[in-house]
C-alpha positions as CSV (number, residue, x, y, z in Angstrom):
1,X,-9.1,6.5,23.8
2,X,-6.4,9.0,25.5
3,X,-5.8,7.5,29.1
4,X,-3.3,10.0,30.4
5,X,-3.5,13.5,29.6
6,X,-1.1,16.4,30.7
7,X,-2.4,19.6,31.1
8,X,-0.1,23.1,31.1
9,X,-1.2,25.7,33.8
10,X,-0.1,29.3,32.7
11,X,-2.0,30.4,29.9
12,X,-3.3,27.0,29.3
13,X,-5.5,25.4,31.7
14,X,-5.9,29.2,33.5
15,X,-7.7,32.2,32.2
16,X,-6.2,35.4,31.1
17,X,-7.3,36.8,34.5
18,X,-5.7,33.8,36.3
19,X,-8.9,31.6,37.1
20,X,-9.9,28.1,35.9
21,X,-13.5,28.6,34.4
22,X,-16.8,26.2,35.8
23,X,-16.7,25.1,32.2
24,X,-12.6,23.8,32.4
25,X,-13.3,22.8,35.9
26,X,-16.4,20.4,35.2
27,X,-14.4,19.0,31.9
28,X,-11.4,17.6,33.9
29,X,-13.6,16.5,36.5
30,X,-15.9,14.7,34.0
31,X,-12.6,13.4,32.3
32,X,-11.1,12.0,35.7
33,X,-14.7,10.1,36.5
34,X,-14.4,8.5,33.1
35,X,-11.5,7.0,34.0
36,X,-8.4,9.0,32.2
37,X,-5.4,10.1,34.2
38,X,-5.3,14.1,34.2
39,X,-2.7,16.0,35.6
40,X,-0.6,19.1,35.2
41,X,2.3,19.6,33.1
42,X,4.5,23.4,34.5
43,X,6.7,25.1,34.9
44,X,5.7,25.8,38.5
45,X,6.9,25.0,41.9
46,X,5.1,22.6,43.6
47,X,3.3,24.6,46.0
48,X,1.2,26.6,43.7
49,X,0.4,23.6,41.8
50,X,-0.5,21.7,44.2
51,X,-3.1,24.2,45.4
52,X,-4.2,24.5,41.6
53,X,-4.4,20.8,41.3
54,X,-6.8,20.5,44.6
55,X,-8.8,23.6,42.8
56,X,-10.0,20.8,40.2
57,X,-9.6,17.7,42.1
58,X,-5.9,16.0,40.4
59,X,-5.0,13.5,43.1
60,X,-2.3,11.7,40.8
61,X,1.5,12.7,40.1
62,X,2.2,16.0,39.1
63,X,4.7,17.0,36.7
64,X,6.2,20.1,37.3
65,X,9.7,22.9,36.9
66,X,8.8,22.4,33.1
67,X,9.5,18.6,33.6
68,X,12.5,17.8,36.1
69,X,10.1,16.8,39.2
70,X,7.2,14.5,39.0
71,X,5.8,14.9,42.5
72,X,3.2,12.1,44.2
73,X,1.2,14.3,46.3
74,X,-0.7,11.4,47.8
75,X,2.6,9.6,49.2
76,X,4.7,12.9,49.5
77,X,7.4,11.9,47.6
78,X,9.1,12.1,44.1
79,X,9.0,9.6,41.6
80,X,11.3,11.5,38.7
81,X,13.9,13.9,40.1
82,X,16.0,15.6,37.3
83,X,18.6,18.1,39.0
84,X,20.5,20.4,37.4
85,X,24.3,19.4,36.7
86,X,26.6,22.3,38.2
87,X,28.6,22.8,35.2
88,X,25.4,23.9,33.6
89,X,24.5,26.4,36.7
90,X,27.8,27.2,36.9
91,X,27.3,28.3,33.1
92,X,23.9,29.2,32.7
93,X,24.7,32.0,35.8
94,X,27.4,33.2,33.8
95,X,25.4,33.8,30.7
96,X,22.8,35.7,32.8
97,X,25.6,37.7,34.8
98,X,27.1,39.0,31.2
99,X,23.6,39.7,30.3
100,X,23.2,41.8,33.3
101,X,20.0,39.9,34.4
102,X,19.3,39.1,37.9
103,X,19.4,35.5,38.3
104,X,17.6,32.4,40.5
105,X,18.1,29.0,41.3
106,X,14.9,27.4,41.9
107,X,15.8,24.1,44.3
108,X,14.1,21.0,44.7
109,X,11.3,20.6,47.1
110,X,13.4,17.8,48.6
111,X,15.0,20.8,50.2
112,X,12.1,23.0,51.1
113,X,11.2,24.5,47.9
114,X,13.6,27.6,48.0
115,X,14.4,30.0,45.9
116,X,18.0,31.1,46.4
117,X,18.5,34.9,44.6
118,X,22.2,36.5,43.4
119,X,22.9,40.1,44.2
120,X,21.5,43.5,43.3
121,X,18.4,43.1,44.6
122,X,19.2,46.6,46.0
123,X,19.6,48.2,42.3
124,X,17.4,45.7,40.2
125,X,13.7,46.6,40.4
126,X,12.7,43.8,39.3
127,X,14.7,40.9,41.0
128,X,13.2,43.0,44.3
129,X,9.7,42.2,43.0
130,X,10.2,39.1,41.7
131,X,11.8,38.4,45.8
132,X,8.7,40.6,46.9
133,X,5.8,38.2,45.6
134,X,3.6,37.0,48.7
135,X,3.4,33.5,46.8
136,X,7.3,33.3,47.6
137,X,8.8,35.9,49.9
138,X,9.0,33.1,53.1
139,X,11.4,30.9,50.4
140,X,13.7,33.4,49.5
141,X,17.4,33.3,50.2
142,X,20.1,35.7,49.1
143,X,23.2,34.4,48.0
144,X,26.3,35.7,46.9
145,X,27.6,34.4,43.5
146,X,30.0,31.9,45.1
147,X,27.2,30.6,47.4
148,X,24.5,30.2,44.3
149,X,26.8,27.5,43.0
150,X,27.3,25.7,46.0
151,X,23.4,25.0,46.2
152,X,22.2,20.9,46.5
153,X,19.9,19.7,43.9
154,X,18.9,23.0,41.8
155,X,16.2,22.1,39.3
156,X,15.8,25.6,37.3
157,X,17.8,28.2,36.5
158,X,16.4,31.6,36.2
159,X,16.6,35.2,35.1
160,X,14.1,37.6,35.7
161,X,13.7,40.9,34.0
162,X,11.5,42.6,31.5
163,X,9.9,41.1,29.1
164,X,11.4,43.2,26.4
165,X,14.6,41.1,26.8
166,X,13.5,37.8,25.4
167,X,14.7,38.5,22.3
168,X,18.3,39.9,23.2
169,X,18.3,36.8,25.1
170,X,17.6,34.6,22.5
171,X,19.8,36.3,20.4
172,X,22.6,36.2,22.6
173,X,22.1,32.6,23.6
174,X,22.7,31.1,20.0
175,X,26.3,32.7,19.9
176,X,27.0,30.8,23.4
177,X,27.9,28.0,21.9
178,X,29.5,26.4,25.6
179,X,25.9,26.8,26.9
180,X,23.4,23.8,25.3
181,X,20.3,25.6,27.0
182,X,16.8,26.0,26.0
183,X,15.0,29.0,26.8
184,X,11.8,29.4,27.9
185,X,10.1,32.9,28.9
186,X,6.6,33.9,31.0
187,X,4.7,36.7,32.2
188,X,5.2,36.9,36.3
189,X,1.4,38.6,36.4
190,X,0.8,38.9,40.1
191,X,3.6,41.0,40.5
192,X,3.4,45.2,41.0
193,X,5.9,45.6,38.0
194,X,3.4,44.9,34.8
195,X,6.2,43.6,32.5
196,X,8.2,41.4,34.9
197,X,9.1,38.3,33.5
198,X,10.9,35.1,34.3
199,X,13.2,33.6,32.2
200,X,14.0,29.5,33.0
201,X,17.2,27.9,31.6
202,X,17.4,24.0,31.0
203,X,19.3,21.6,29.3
204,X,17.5,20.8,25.6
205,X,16.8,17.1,26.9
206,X,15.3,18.1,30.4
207,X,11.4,18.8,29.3
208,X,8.2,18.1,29.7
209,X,8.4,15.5,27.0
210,X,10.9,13.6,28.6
211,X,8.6,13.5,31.8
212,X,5.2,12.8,29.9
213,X,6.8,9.8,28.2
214,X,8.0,8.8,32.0
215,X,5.3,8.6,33.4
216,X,3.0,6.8,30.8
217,X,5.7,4.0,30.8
218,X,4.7,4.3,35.0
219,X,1.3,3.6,34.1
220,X,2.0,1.0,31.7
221,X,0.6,3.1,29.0
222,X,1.7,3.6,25.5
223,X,2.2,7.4,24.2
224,X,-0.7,6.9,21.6
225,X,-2.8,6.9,24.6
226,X,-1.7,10.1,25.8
227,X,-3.0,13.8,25.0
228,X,-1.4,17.3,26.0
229,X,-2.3,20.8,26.0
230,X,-0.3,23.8,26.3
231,X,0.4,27.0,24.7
232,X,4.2,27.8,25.1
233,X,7.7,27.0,24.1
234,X,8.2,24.4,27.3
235,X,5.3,22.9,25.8
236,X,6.7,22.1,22.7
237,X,8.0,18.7,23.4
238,X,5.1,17.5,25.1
239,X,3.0,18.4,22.5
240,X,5.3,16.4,20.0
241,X,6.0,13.4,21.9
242,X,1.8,13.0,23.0
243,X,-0.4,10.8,20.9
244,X,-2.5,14.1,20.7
245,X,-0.8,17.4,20.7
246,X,-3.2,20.4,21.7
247,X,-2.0,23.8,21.0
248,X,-4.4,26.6,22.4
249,X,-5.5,29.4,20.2
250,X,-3.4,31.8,22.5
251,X,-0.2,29.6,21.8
252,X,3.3,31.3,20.7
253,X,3.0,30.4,16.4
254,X,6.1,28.2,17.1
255,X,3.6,26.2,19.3
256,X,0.5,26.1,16.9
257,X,2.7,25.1,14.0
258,X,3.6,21.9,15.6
259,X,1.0,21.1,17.3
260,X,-1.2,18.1,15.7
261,X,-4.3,19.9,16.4
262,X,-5.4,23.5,17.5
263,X,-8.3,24.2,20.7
264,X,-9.3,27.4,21.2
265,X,-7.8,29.8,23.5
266,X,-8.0,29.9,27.3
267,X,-10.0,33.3,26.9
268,X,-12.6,30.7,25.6
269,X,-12.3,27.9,28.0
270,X,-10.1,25.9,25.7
271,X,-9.2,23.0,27.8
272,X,-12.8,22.4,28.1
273,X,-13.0,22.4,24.2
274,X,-10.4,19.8,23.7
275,X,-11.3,17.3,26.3
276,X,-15.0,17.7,25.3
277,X,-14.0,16.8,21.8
278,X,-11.8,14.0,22.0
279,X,-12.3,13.0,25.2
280,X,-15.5,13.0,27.1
């Protein structure tokens, strides 16, 4: 039986239009009643998860910023806190400057959640959207490059940009070879510009792998008795390091490939698939 299972948000456990489904809703309410530990696994801040996480009733630890934070909710407090070491910012924000690609430094909540943004928010359409967002205008703070490395206990570093840049970013990431960083891209959906997209730098060993495996040893579980679902790269060591790995239909083919087992996509209430198979 799967005791703990880790759930992705963003084109996992929500819709293509954004929404979590009666059918997901009742299936990680009918897994929590029979006893298993369900929580998120995101890339997200911990505000919106935390209001996603009430949405279907997750009262344990969250783990979230793709795996550097696991928040307790209950006691308001962390119990894994992964920062980001500078010489990585300092190097990551290089990579991104070069690129031409407005950058962010998303800081613990430890320090009020913000989100501190480089320049050219004046010339860059879409680092003034991705500033503009109602879900984090009130967190903003504009720094100059100097000032972005001086910021306490950073847990992701981001670019933000089109979507059609993934690839040159890729690309251009493998010939860096003083900057160890995985990449992981996502659609910013809410936002006015229809192809904005973020782009999160972390170190290869800071995932939500590393924080899956945490927290079972927290509950004195083993990883055999752990299941996760999700659909993109950030996903990927989860997936692999989970006694079950659940790719969703929708999943990037990198994803699927790996993945022990495929649900189907969250156009067709996936999550609700999987934990009705080999769960409930």
């Amino acid at each position: 039986m799967y005791k703990l299972i880790a759930l992705d948000v963003d084109g996992t456990l929500l819709n293509p239009q954004g929404r979590i489904t009666p059918r997901v809703k009742e299936a990680v309410r009918a897994a929590t009643q029979k006893g298993c530990i369900v929580t998120l696994a995101t890339g997200r801040r911990l505000r919106p998860a935390r209001q996603i996480a009430q949405e279907v009733g997750i009262e344990v630890p969250l783990i979230l910023y793709s795996g550097n934070l696991i928040y307790d909710t209950a006691q308001e407090k962390p119990l894994l806190h992964r920062t980001l070491d500078p010489a990585f910012v300092k190097t990551a924000l290089e990579f991104l400057t070069e690129m031409r690609v407005g950058t962010a430094l998303l800081q613990s909540p430890l320090h009020g959640e913000r989100i501190f943004i480089g320049p050219g928010e004046d010339t860059d359409p879409y680092l003034q959207a991705y500033a503009a967002r109602p879900d984090r205008a009130d967190l903003i703070v504009r720094c100059t490059p100097g000032q972005l490395l001086e910021v306490p206990d950073p847990l992701v570093v981001c670019g933000v940009g089109p979507g059609q840049l993934e690839e040159t970013l890729f690309t251009h990431l493998k010939k860096w070879d003083h900057l160890d960083s995985n990449l992981y891209s996502y659609s910013l959906r809410t936002s006015p510009l229809a192809d904005l997209y973020g782009f999160d730098f972390l170190p290869p060993d800071h995932n939500k792998g590393y924080a899956l495996t945490w927290l079972a040893n927290h509950y004195g579980l083993e990883l055999a008795e752990t299941l996760a679902i999700g659909d993109n790269r950030n996903d990927l060591d989860m997936l692999q390091t989970a006694g079950l790995g659940v790719a969703m239909e929708n999943a990037a083919d990198i994803v699927k490939a790996r993945a022990d087992v495929i649900t189907a996509s969250n156009a067709e209430d996936g999550v609700a698939a999987a934990l009705e198979r080999y769960v409930l």
